[in-house]
ZAMAR-368130 format. One record per residue (C-alpha): z, y, x; residue in three letters. Coordinates in steps of 0.02 Angstrom, whole numbers, padded with zeros to 5 digits, always signed. Example, Ala and Ser with C-alpha at 12.3 -4.5 7.8 and 13.67 -1.06 7.14 Angstrom:
# ZAMAR-368130
+00390-00225+00615ALA
+00357-00053+00684SER
END
This chain:
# ZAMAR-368130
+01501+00641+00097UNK
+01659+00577+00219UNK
+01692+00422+00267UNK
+01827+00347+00159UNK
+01925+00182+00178UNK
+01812+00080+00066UNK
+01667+00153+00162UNK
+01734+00075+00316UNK
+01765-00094+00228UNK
+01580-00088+00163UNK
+01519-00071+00323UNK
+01635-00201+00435UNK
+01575-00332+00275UNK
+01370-00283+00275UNK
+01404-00302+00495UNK
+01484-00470+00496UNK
+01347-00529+00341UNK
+01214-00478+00455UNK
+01286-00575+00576UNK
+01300-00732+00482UNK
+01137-00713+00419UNK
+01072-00707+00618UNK
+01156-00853+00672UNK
+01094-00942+00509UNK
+00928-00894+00590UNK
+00887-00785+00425UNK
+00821-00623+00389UNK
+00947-00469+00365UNK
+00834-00376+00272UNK
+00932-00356+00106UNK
+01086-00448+00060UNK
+01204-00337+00174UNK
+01145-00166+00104UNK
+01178-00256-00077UNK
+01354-00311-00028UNK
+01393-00123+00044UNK
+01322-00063-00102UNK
+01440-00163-00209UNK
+01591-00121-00122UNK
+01549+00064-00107UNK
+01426+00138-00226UNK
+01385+00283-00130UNK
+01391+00188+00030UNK
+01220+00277+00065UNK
+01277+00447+00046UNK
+01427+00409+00157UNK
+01356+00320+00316UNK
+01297+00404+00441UNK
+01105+00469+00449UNK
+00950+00513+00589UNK
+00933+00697+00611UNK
+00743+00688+00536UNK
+00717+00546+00398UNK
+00525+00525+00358UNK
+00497+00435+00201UNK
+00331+00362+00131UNK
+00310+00312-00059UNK
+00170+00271-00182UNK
+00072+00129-00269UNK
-00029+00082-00154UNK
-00035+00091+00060UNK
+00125+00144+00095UNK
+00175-00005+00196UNK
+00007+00024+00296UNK
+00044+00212+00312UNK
+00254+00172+00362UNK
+00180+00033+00512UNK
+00040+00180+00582UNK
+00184+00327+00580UNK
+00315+00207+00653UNK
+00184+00131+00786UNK
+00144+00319+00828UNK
+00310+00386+00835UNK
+00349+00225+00938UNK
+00206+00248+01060UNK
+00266+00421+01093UNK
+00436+00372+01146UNK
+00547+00411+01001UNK
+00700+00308+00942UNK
+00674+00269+00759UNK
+00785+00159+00631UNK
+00654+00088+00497UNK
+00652-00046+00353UNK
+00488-00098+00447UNK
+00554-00278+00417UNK
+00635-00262+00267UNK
+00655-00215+00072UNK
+00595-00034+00017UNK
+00748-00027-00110UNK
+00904+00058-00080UNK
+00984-00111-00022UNK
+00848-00114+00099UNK
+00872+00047+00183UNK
+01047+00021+00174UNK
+01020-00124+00279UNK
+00926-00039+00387UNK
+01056+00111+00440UNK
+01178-00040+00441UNK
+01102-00118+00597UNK
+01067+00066+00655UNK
+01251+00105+00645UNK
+01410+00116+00763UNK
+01580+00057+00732UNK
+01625+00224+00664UNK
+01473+00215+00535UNK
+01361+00331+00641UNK
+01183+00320+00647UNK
+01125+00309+00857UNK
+00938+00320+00812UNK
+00875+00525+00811UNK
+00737+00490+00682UNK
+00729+00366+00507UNK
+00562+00288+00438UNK
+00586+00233+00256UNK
+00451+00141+00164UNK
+00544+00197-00006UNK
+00471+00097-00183UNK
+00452+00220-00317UNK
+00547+00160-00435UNK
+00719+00167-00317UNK
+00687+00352-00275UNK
+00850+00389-00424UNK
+00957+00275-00300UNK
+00897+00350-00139UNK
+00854+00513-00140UNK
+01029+00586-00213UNK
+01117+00491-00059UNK
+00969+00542+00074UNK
+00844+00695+00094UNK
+00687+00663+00176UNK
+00637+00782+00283UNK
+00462+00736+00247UNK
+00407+00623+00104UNK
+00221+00576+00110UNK
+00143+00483-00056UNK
-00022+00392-00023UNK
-00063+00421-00224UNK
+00009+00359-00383UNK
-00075+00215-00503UNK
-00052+00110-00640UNK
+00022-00044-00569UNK
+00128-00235-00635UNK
+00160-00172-00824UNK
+00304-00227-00801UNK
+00373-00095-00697UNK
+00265+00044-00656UNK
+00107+00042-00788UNK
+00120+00221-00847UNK
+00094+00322-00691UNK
+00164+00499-00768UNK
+00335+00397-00791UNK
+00318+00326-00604UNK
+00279+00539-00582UNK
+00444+00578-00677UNK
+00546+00444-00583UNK
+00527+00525-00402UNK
+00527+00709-00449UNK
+00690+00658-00548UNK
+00802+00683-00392UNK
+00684+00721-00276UNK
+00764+00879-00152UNK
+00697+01045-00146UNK
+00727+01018+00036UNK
+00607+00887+00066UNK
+00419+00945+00124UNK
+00277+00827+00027UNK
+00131+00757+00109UNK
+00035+00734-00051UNK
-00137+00679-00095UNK
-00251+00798-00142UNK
-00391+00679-00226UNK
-00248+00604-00324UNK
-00202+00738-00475UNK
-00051+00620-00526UNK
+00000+00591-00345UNK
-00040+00790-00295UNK
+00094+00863-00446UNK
+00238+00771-00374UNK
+00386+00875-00323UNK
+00423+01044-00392UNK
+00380+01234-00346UNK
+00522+01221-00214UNK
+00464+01104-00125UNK
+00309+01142+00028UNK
+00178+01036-00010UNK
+00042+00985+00126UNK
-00124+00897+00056UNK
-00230+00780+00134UNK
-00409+00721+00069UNK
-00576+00665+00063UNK
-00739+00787+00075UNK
-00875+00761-00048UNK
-00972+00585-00014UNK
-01150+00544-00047UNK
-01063+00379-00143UNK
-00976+00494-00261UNK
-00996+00498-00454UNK
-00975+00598-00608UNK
-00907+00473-00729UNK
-00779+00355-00705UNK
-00866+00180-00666UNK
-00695+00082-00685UNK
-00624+00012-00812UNK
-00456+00111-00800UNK
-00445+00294-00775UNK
-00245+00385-00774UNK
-00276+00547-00784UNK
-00417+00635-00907UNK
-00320+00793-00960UNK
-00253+00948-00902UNK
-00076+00909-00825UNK
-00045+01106-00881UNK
-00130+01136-01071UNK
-00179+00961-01094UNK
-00374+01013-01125UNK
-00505+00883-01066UNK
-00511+00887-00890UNK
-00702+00915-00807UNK
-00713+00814-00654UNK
-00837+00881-00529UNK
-00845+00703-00441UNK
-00765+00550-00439UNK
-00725+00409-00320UNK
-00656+00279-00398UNK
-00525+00277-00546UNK
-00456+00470-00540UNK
-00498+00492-00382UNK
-00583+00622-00341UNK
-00600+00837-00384UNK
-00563+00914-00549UNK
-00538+01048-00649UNK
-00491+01137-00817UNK
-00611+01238-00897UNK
-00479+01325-01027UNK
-00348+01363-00919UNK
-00413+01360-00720UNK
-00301+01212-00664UNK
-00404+01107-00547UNK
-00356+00997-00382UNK
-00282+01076-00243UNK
-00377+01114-00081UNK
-00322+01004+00070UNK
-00252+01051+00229UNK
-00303+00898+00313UNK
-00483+00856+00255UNK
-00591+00710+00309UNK
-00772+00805+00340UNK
-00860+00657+00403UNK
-00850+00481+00419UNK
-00927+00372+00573UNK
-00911+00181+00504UNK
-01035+00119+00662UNK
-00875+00184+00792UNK
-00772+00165+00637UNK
-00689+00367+00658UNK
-00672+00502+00537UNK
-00633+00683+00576UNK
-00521+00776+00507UNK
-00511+00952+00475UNK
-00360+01059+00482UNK
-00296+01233+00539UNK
-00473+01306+00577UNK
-00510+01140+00713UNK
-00588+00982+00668UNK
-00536+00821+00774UNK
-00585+00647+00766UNK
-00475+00499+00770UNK
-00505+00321+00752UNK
-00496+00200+00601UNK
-00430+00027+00595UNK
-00522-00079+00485UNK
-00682+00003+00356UNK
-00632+00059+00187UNK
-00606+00206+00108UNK
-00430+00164+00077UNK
-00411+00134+00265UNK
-00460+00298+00285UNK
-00345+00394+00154UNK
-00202+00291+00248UNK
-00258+00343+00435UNK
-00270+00531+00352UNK
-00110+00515+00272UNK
-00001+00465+00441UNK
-00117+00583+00555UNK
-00057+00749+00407UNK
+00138+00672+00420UNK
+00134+00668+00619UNK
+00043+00822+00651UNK
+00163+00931+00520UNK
+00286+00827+00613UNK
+00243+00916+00777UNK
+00157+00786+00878UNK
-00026+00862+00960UNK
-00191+00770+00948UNK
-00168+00691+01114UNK
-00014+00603+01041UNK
-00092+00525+00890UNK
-00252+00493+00939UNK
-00179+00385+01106UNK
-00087+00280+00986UNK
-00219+00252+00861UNK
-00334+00166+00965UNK
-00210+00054+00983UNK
-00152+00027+00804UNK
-00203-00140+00717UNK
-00181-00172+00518UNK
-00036-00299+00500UNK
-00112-00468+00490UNK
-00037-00507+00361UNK
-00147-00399+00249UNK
-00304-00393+00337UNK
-00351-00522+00461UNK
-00538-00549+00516UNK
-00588-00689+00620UNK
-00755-00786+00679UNK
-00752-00951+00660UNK
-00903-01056+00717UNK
-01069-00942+00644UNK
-00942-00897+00479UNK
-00848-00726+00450UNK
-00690-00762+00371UNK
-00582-00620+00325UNK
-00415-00626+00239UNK
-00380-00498+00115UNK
-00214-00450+00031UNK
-00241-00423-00161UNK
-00090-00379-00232UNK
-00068-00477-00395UNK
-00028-00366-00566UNK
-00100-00216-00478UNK
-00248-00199-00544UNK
-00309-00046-00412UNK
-00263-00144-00286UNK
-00393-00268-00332UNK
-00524-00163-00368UNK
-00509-00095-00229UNK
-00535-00272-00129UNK
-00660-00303-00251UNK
-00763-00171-00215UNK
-00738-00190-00044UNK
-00809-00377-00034UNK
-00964-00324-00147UNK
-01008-00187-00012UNK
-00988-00306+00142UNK
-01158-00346+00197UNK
-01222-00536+00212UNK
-01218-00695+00091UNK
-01037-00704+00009UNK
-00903-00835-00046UNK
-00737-00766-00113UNK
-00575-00873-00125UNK
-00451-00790-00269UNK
-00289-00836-00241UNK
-00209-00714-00346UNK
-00062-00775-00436UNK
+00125-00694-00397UNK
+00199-00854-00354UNK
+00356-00781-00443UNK
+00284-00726-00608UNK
+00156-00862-00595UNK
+00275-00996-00620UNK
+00439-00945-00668UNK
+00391-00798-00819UNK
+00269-00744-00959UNK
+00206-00610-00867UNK
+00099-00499-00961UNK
-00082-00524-00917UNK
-00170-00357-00975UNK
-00183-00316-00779UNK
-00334-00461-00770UNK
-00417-00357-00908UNK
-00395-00191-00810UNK
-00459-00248-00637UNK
-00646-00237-00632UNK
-00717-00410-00595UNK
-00871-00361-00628UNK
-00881-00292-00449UNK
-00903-00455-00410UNK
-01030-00491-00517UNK
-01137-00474-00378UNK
-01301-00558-00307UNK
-01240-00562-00112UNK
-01086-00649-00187UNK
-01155-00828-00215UNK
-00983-00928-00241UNK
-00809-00881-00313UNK
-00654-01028-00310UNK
-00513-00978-00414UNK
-00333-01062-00367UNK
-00178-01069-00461UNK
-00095-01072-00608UNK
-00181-00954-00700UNK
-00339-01018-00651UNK
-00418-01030-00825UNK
-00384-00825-00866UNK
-00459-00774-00716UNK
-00617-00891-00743UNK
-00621-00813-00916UNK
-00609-00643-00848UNK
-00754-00674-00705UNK
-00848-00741-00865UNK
-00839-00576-00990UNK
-00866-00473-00816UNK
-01037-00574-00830UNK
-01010-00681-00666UNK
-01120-00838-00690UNK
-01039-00989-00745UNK
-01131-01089-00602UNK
-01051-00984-00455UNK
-00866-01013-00512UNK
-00770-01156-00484UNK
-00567-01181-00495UNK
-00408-01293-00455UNK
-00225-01274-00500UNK
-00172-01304-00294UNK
-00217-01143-00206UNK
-00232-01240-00044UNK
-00368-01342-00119UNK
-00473-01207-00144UNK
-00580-01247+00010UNK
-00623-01418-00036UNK
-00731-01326-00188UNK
-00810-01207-00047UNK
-00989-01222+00000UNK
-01029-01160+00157UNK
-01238-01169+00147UNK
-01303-01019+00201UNK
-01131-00909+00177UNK
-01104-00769+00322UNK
-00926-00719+00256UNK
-00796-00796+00177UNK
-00658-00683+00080UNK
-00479-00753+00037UNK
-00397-00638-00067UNK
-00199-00670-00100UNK
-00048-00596-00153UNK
+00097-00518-00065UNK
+00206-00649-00102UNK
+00084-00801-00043UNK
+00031-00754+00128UNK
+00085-00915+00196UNK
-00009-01004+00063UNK
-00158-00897+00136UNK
-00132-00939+00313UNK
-00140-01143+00262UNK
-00305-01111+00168UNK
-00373-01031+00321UNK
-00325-01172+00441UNK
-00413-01298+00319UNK
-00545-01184+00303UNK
-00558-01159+00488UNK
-00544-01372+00505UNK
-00696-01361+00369UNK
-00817-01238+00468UNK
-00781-01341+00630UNK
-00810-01498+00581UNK
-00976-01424+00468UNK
-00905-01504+00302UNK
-00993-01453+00124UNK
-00874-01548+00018UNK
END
């Protein structure tokens, strides 16, 4: 598209907003994009663009999987624009090539890193093509939004280009069938693990029949939810191989290696977990299709960290306390964590701070996503204490109840800060706080007054 006169205006306005919002000492993350937007409604189809866009989508880990391909890209000298910092809607990337533009609209950065939320793909992906569009997989998440994953499915393949290569998920039989038969598809996965299963041991499960005649799908082995291999007996559909395969897994010098055009390497892992390790495979397929060598990645993986402000592990006097990012209304998400904390060794208090501060208090959000996280993962004998805060406090306790936690191990309070004062520390190795994306700075106060707790040797 040219650059027309309101173009021009949209961009001058969104550059002198951002600059307001600076000296205001405020984030420009997403109001300027909106006002562009406004003015000209095809604003992104009209400013100027890298010559390679990368763009990451799905459910869950593509924030982790956008901060390991930028840091990579980074560490190997290239000039990228991202939306590292800010929203993963069309405002938001409009914001982005905003602060990445010149005068004359012009982007000055040779390659773009978009975090893009599924449900904006029909406002992004008419005005930009990714060169390469990587999705991490594809659940059931806030029902508000994105509960029925085949819909999420039909939203990004809507106006998704033929252009665009896909860095899919091969374990993932929802995630895997994005895109269409024009599109090259690259898969990544997960070798067969001793931990596997054959039936589904969660409570939720999205996909159970054949994507192509719709017979009952026969599942050779499972991971967790649909994760895993599977295949049709009546017609032959079954999960695609992977080009990238994880054939082994190291968790004492945390590294996996991967397998991939007849040579297996192995690279490092930031933090235990299988979903650690989907999102290290998923950045190490996008930057090798991408061009970079082994030396490249690997260099700048030993140096990667998970943000802090969804993982965070500390030692504070003889007590592990790790902070753990549980994204409310997603009930994968906090499975996932839940499994997690049941398979950490040592003696175990959790902290569930749960609530979307947004939904929590201003909304009736539905709250079928308690009933489809499994909290009985956490109905567990190494976990010997569970404090429940905020304003939902009494669902959750009733939910830890019919998931057959004890009554004597849980304990509650409206305050989410005041969770601590209900932890005892007796003989506890590790302490989990679990919290949503919207309360880290709630989290960060319960640590300090749990870290004022351990250091002082309080058992209120």
């Amino acid at each position: 598209m040219k650059k027309n006169i309101k173009f021009y205006i949209a961009l001058y306005v969104a550059k002198l907003g951002t600059i307001a919002l600076k000296i205001m000492k405020r984030n420009a993350t997403f109001y300027p994009g909106k006002v562009a937007i406004k003015i000209c409604p095809d604003f992104l189809g009209r400013i100027g663009k890298p010559k390679k866009i990368i763009g990451i989508t799905g459910t869950n880990g593509k924030t982790t999987v956008s901060n390991m391909i930028i840091d990579i890209l980074e560490h190997n000298g290239y000039k990228l624009v991202t939306n590292k910092l800010g929203a993963n809607i069309n405002a938001g990337i409009a914001t982005s090539l905003i602060g990445d533009a010149n005068l004359f609209g012009n982007a000055k950065s040779e390659i773009g890193v978009f975090e893009i939320d599924e449900r904006s793909s029909i406002r992004v992906y008419p005005y930009i093509t990714p060169d390469f569009l990587v999705c991490t997989n594809l659940f059931r998440d806030s029902i508000k939004r994105n509960a029925h994953t085949e819909y999420i499915q039909s939203i990004i393949n809507k106006d998704l280009p033929k252009e665009t290569t896909l860095i899919l998920n091969a374990d993932d039989l929802i995630c895997s069938g994005v895109g269409s038969k024009d599109n090259k598809k690259i898969y990544f996965g997960i070798d067969k693990l001793s931990s596997d299963v054959t039936e589904c041991i969660n409570l939720i499960q999205d996909i159970k029949t054949c994507p192509e005649c719709d017979h009952t799908l026969t599942f050779d082995y499972l991971r967790y939810h649909h994760i895993g291999k599977a295949h049709c007996d009546k017609c032959g559909f079954k999960s695609p191989g992977a080009n990238y395969l994880v054939t082994s897994i190291n968790m004492d010098n945390m590294t996996i290696d991967i397998s991939a055009n007849g040579e297996v390497n192995n690279y490092k892992i930031s933090a235990n977990g299988l979903i650690n390790i989907y999102n290290t495979l998923a950045a190490v397929s996008l930057c090798k299709e991408f061009g970079l060598t082994y030396e490249e990645i690997t260099d700048a993986l030993n140096n990667f960290k998970v943000v802090k402000s969804r993982f965070n592990e500390e030692k504070i006097g003889n007590v592990d306390v790790i902070m753990h990012l549980a994204k409310g209304q997603n009930p994968v998400a906090c499975s996932r964590v839940f499994d997690y904390i049941k398979n950490e060794a040592g003696s175990k208090a959790v902290i569930l701070n749960l609530d979307d501060y947004f939904d929590a208090r201003e909304s009736s959000e539905n709250l079928t996503w308690i009933y489809d996280t499994d909290y009985e993962l956490l109905n567990d004998e190494s976990i010997k204490q569970i404090i429940i805060g905020g304003v939902r406090t009494e669902d959750h306790y009733l939910r830890l109840l019919l998931a057959g936690v004890p009554r004597e191990k849980i304990s509650y309070v409206k305050e989410e800060i005041n969770t601590v004062e209900l932890l005892k520390l007796d003989n506890i190795d590790k302490v989990f706080i679990t919290y949503d994306v919207y309360t880290v700075d709630m989290a960060n106060k319960v640590k300090e007054k749990l870290k004022q707790k351990i250091q002082e040797g309080g058992n209120c």
